[in-house]
TORKEZA-12071 format. One record per residue (C-alpha): residue in one letter; x, y, z. Coordinates in steps of 0.02 Angstrom, whole numbers, padded with zeros to 5 digits, always signed. Last residue first. Layout:
REM residues N
aXYZ
...
***
This chain:
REM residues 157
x+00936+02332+04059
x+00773+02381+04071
x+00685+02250+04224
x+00524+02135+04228
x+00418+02076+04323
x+00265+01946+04270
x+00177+01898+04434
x+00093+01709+04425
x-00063+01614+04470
x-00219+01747+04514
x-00137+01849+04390
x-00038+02021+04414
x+00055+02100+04277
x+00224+02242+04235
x+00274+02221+04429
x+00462+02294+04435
x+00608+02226+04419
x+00764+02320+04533
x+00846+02198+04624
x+00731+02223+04779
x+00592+02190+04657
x+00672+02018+04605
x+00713+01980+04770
x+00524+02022+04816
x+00441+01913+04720
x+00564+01769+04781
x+00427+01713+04907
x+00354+01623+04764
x+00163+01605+04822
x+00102+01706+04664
x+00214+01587+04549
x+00353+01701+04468
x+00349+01750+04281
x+00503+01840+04242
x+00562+01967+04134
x+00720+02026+04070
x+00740+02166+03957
x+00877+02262+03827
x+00975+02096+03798
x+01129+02141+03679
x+01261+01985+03766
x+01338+02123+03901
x+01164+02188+03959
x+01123+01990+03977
x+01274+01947+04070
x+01243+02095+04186
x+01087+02045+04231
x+01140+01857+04263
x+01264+01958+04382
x+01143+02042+04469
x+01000+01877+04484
x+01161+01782+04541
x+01228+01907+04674
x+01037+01910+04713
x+01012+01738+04746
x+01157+01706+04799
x+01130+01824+04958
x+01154+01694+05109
x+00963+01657+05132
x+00970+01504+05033
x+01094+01381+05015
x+01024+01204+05070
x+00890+01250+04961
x+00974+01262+04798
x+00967+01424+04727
x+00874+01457+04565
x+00893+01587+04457
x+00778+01610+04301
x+00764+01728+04161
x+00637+01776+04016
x+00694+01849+03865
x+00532+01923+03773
x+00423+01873+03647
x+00324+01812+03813
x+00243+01670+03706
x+00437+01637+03591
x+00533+01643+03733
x+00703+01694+03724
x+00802+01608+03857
x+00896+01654+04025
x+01003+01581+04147
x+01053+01573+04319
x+01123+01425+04429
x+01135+01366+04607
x+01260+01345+04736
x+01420+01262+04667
x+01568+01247+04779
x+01720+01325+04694
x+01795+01379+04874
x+01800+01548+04910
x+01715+01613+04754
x+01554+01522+04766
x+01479+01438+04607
x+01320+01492+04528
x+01299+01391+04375
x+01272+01466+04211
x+01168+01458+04056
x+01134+01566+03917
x+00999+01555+03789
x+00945+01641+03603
x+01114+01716+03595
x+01118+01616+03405
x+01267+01509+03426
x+01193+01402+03550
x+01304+01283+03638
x+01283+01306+03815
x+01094+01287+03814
x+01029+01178+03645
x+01200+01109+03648
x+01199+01040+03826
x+01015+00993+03830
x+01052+00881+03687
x+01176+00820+03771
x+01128+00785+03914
x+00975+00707+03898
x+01052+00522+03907
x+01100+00582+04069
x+00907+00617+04159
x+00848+00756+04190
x+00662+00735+04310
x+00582+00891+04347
x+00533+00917+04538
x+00389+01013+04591
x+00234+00964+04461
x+00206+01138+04382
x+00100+01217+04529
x+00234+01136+04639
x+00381+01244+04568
x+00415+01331+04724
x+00459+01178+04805
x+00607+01134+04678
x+00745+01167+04807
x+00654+01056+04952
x+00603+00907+04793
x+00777+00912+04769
x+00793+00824+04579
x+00802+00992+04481
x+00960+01018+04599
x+01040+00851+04593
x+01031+00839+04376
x+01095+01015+04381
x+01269+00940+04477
x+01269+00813+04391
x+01267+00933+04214
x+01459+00934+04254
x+01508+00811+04122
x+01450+00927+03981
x+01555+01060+04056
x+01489+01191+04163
x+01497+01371+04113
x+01532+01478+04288
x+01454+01620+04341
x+01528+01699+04512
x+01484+01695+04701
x+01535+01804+04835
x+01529+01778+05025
x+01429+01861+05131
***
């Protein structure tokens, strides 16, 4: 297996983001929510200093980019969410990827990250038919609700 890292994208590099919330194969599990999500370049910016930029610890951001060879696989973040009241975290592999342990290197070292920036908990609400239930269990989360659409998990850091 071969390892990945977090790496802080510059502004110009959002391409890269733009591709992966365009593949309508990597954004599959998000069907319930309309599949793909459209991010266009004049949104950037904004999206660049609301993510990378924010002073507050609020968000993080990060692609997933393998060691070996600086290709970029997929990215990680998290975000405080004001419904949850809690930080809730994402990784998300691009399809072409999957099945090679990103994922969970990424869902570890976004983990890490968080334990590192203050965060005591991550949770996650996963669509019921996300097969990635059982990364995040395998990664240590554990089941905190069950709802006929989503699974909230969540881990102490």
């Amino acid at each position: 297996m071969e390892n990945v890292v977090l790496y802080r994208p510059e502004l110009e590099e959002l391409d890269f983001r733009q591709a992966l919330l365009a593949d309508p194969q990597t954004m599959a599990y998000n069907h319930a929510y309309g599949g793909v999500i459209d991010f266009p370049r004049e949104r950037w910016a904004d999206w660049y200093a609301r993510w990378l930029e924010d002073g507050a610890g609020e968000r993080f951001y990060r692609y997933l980019r393998r060691e070996s060879d600086g290709e970029l696989v997929g990215e990680a973040a998290y975000h405080y969410d004001d419904e949850f009241e809690e930080y809730v975290c994402d990784v998300l592999v691009a399809a072409r990827y999957r099945g090679r342990g990103y994922g969970r290197q990424g869902l570890e070292l976004l983990c890490a990250a968080a334990k590192e920036n203050g965060v005591k908990r991550l949770v996650d609400n996963i669509a019921i038919d996300n097969p990635s239930v059982s990364l995040f269990v395998s990664a240590g989360f554990r089941e905190r609700l069950k709802t006929d659409e989503y699974i909230l998990v969540e881990k102490e850091l």
